[in-house]
TILUM-304212 format. One record per residue (C-alpha): y, x, z. Coordinates in nm, 2 decimals. Layout:
<pts>
+--------+--------+--------+
!     c2 !     c1 !     c3 !
+--------+--------+--------+
!      Y !      X !      Z !
...
+--------+--------+--------+
</pts>
This chain:
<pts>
+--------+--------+--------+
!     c2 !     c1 !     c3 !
+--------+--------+--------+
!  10.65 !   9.99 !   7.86 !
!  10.45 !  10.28 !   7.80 !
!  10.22 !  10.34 !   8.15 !
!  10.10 !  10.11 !   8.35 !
!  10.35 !   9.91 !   8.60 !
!  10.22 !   9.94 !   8.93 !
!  10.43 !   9.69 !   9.08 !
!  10.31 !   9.46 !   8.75 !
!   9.95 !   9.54 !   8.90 !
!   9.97 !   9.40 !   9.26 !
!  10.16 !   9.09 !   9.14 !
!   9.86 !   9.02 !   8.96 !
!   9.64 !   9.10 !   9.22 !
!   9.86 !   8.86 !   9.44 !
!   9.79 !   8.57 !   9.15 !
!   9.45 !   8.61 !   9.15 !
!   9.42 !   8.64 !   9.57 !
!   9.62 !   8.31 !   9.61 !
!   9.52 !   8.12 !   9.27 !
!   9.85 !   8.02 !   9.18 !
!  10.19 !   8.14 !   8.99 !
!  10.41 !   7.98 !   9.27 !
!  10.19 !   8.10 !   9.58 !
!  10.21 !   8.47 !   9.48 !
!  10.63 !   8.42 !   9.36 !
!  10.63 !   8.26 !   9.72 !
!  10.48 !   8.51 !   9.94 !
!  10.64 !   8.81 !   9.69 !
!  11.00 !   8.60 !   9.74 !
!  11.03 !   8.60 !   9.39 !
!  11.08 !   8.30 !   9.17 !
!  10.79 !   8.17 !   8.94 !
!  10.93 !   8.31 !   8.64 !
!  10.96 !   8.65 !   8.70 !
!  10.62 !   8.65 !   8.89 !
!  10.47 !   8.53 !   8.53 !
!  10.70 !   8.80 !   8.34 !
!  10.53 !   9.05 !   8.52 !
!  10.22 !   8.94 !   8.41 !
!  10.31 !   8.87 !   8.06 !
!  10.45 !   9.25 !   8.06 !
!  10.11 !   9.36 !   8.21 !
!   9.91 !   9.20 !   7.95 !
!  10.12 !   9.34 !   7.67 !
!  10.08 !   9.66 !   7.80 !
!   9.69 !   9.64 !   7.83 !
!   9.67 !   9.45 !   7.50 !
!   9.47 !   9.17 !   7.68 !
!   9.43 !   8.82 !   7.86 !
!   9.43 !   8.87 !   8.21 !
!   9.51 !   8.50 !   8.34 !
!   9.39 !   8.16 !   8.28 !
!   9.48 !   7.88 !   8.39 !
!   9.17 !   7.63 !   8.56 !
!   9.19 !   7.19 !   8.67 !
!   9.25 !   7.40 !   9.01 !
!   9.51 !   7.69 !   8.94 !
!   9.48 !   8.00 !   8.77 !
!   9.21 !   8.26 !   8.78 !
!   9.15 !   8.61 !   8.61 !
!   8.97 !   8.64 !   8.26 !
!   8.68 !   8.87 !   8.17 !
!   8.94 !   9.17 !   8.15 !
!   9.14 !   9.05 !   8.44 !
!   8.81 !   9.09 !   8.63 !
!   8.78 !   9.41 !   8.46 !
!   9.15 !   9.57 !   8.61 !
!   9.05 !   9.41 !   8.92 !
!   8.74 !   9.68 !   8.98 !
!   8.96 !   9.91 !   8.90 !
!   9.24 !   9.80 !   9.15 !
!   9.15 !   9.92 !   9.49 !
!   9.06 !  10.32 !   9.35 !
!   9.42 !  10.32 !   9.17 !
!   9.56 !  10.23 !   9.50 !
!   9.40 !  10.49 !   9.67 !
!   9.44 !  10.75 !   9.46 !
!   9.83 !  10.69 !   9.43 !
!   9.76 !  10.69 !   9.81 !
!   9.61 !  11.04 !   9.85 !
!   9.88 !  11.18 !   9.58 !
!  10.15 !  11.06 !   9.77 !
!   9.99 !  11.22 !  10.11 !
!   9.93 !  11.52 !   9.90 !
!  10.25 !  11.61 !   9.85 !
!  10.42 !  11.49 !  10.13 !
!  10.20 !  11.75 !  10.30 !
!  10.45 !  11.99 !  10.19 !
!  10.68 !  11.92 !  10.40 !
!  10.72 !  11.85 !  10.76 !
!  10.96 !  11.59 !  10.76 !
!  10.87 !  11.23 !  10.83 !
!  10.98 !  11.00 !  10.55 !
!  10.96 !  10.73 !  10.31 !
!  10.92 !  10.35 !  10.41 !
!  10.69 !  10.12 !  10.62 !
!  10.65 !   9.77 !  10.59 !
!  10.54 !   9.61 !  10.97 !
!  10.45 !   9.24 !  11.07 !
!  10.48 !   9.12 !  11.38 !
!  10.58 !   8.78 !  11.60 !
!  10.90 !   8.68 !  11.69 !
!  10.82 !   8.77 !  12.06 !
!  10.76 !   9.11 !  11.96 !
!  11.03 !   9.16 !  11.72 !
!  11.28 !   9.06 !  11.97 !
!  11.19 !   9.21 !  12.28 !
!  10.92 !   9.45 !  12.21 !
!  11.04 !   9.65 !  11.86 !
!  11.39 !   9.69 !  11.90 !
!  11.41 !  10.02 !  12.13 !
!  11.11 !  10.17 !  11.94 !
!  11.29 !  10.12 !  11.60 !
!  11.61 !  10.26 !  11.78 !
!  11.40 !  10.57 !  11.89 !
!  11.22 !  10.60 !  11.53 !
!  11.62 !  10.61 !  11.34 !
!  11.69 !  10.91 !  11.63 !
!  11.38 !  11.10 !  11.56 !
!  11.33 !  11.01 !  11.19 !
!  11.63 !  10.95 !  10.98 !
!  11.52 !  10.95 !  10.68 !
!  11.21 !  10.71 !  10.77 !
!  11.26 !  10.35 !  10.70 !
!  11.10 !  10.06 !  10.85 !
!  11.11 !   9.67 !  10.69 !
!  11.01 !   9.42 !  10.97 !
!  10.88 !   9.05 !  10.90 !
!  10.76 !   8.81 !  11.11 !
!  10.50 !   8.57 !  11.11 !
!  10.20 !   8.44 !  11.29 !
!   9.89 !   8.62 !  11.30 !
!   9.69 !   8.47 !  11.04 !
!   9.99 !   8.51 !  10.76 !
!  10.03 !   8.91 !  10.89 !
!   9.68 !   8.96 !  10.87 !
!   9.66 !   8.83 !  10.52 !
!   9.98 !   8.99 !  10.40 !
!   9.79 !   9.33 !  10.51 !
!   9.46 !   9.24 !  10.35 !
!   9.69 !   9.22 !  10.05 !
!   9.87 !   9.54 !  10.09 !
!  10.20 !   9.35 !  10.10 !
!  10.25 !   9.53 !  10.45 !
!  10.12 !   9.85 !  10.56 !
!  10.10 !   9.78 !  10.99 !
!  10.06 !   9.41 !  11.18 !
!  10.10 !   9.36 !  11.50 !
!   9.90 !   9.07 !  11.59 !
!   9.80 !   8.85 !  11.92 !
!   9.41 !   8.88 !  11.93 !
!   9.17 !   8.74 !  11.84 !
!   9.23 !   8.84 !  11.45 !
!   8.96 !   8.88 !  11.15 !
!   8.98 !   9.00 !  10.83 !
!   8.82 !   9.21 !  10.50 !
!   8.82 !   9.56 !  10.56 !
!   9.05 !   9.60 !  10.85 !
!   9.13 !   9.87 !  11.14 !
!   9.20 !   9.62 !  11.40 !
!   9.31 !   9.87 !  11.73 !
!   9.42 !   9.67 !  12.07 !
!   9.69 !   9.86 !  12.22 !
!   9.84 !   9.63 !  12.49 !
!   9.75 !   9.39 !  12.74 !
!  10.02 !   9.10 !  12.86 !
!  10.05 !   8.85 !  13.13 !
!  10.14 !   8.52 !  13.04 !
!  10.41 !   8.40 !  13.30 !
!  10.54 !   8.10 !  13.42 !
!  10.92 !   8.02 !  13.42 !
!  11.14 !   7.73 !  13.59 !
!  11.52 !   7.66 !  13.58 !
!  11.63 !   7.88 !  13.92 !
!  11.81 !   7.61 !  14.04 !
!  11.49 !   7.41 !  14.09 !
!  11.17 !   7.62 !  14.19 !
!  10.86 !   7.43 !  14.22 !
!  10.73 !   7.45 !  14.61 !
!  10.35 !   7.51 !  14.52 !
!  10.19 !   7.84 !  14.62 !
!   9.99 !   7.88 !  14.35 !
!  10.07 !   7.75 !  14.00 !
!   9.73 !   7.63 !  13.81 !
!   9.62 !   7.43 !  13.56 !
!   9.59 !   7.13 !  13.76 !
!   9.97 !   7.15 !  13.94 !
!  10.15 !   7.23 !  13.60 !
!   9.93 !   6.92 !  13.43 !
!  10.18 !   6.68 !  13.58 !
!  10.54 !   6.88 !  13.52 !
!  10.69 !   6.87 !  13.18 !
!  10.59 !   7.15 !  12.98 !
!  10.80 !   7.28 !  12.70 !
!  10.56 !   7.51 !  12.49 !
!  10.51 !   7.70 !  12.17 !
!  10.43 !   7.50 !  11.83 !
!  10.07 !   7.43 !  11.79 !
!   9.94 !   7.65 !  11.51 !
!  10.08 !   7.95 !  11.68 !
!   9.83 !   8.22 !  11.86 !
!  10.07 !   8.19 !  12.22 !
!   9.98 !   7.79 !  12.19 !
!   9.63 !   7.83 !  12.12 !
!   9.58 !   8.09 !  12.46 !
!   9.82 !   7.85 !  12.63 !
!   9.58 !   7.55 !  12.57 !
!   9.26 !   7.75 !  12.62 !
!   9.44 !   7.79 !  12.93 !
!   9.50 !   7.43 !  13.03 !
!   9.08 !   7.37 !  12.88 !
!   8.92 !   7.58 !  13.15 !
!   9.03 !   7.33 !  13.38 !
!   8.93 !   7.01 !  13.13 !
!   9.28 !   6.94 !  13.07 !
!   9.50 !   6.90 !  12.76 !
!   9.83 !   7.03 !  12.66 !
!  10.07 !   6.75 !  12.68 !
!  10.41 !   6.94 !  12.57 !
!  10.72 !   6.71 !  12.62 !
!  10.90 !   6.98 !  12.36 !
!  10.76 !   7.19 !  12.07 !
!  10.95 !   7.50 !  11.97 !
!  10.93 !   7.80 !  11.76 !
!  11.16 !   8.01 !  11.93 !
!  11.10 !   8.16 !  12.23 !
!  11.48 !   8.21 !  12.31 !
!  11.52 !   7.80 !  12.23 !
!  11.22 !   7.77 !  12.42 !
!  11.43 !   7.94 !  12.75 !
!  11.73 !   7.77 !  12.69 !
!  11.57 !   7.45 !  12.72 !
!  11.41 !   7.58 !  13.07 !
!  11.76 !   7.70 !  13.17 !
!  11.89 !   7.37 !  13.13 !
!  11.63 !   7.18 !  13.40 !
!  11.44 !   6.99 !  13.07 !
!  11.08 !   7.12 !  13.21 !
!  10.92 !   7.47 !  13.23 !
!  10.72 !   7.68 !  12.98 !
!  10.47 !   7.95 !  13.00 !
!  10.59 !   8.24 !  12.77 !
!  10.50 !   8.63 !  12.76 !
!  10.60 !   8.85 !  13.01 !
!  10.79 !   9.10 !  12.74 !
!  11.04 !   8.80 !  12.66 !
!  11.17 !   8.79 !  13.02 !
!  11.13 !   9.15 !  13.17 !
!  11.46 !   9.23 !  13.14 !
!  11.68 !   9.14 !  13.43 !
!  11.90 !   8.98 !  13.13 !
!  11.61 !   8.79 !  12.93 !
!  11.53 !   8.61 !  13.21 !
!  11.89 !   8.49 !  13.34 !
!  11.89 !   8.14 !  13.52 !
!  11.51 !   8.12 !  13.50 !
!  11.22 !   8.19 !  13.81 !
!  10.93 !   8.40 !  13.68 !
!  10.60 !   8.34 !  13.86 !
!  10.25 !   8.41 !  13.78 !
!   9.97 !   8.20 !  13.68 !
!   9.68 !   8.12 !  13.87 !
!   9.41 !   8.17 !  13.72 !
!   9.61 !   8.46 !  13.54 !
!   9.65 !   8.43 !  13.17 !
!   9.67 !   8.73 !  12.93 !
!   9.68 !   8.82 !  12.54 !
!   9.58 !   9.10 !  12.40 !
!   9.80 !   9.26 !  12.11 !
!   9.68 !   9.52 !  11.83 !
!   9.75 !   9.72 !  11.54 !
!   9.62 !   9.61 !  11.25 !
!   9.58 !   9.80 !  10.93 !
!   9.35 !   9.81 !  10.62 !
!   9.09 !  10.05 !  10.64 !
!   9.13 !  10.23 !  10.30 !
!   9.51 !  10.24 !  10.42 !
!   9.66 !  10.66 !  10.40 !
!   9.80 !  10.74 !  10.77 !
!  10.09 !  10.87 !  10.64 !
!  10.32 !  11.05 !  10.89 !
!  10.54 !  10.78 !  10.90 !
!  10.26 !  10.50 !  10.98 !
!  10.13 !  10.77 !  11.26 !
!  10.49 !  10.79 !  11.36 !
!  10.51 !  10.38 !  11.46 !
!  10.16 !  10.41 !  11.57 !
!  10.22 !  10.67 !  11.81 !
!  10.52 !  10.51 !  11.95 !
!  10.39 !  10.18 !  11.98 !
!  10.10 !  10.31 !  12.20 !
!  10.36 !  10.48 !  12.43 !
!  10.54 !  10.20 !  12.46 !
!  10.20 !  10.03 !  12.59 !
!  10.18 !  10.29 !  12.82 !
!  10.51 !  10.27 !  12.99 !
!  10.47 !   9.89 !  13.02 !
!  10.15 !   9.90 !  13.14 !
+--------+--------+--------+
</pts>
């Protein structure tokens, strides 16, 4: 190897981030080995020690340290070059790598991806899911270039931009609406409530909910899917309180009654994006159409 890797360069930045071999091959999806052959091939290359191993993991040496202060302006000048010359030409290219939640990914991204492949062929878009603490870590880290998170969300250095409010509904097997005029804390307390895993940012508004009132969640079902999560309402096994973007379309929300919540319960969603990140013309593509698809919901 005769220049420097770049890829070799942010797998050591992962190793040192997370403090361990297998956390970095983990959240890379690579295996162990060839996380520690990239570093073996970056320290060959720089003719140095970069990692050593500690009672509690691994951490960088006195040169790892070193490469590390020089890290952040090697990514941002391969940033601006890249901007540079992709300000030649007026076509929209190249690849972004967005987080979101399953919610989202389901019923929110697919039409805007659709319109993005129409406009913008040769743009290419990588989605993952996650919760909002993993997305917002995974773009501290530079591992993706957009989240799209519930609010509230924290982290080093970010651009954190809310671009949509969203009711929280309440839905019931149709076959067996619930007679009370308004739906609150205290009248869904006693029904059987199939909700979200804890952990997750729906579950934690959802409980924050159920708190203003002094009471706690008492879940008869835990789920991480909010299509699993409806098919269990479908069937008459309790109700749940879900987004309004998972059952706006006459077809999402098939064999289920859709009601709102009294007090009414809302998240807040947002962009999230580091900083010292380039706005390429494909990341102010997906921006731009995200926020119109805010628009036209709201």
């Amino acid at each position: 190897m005769t220049t420097l890797n770049l890829g070799n360069l942010a797998t050591f930045r992962l190793v040192v981030q997370r403090g361990s071999f297998s956390a970095a091959a983990n959240a890379l999806g690579l295996s162990q080995p060839a996380v520690s052959l990239q570093i073996r091939q970056l320290e060959h290359f720089l003719q140095a020690r970069l990692i050593e191993r500690t009672g509690r993991g691994v951490k960088a040496t006195a040169a790892g340290l070193a490469l590390l202060t020089h890290d952040e302006r090697i990514n941002q000048a391969v940033d601006e070059a890249i901007r540079s010359v992709s300000a030649f030409s007026h076509e929209v290219s190249g690849t972004i790598r967005l987080g979101t939640g399953a919610t989202a990914c389901i019923h929110l991204l697919p039409p805007l991806l659709q319109r993005l492949r129409i406009d913008y062929p040769p743009l290419q878009v990588g989605v993952t899911t996650g919760n909002t603490p993993g997305i917002v870590q995974a773009v501290e880290e530079n591992r993706l270039d957009l989240g799209l998170v519930t609010l509230p969300a924290s982290g080093r250095s970010l651009e954190i931009s809310p671009f949509l409010d969203e009711e929280f509904v309440f839905i019931e097997a149709l076959v067996h609406p619930h007679p009370a005029e308004l739906l609150t804390p205290e009248v869904l307390y006693a029904l059987p409530l199939i909700a979200f895993e804890e952990g997750s940012s729906t579950r934690t508004l959802i409980d924050g909910w159920f708190a203003t009132a002094g009471l706690p969640t008492t879940p008869v079902m835990q789920l991480g899917s909010i299509e699993a999560i409806k098919r269990m309402v479908c069937a008459g096994l309790g109700y749940s309180i879900v987004p309004h973007m998972s059952v706006a379309h006459p077809a999402d929300r098939k064999g289920l009654n859709v009601r709102s919540l009294n007090p009414v319960l809302q998240r807040q969603l947002a962009i999230v994006m580091r900083q010292d990140k380039i706005l390429s013309r494909g990341i102010g593509a997906v921006i731009q159409m995200l926020q119109q698809k805010s628009e036209l919901i709201q």
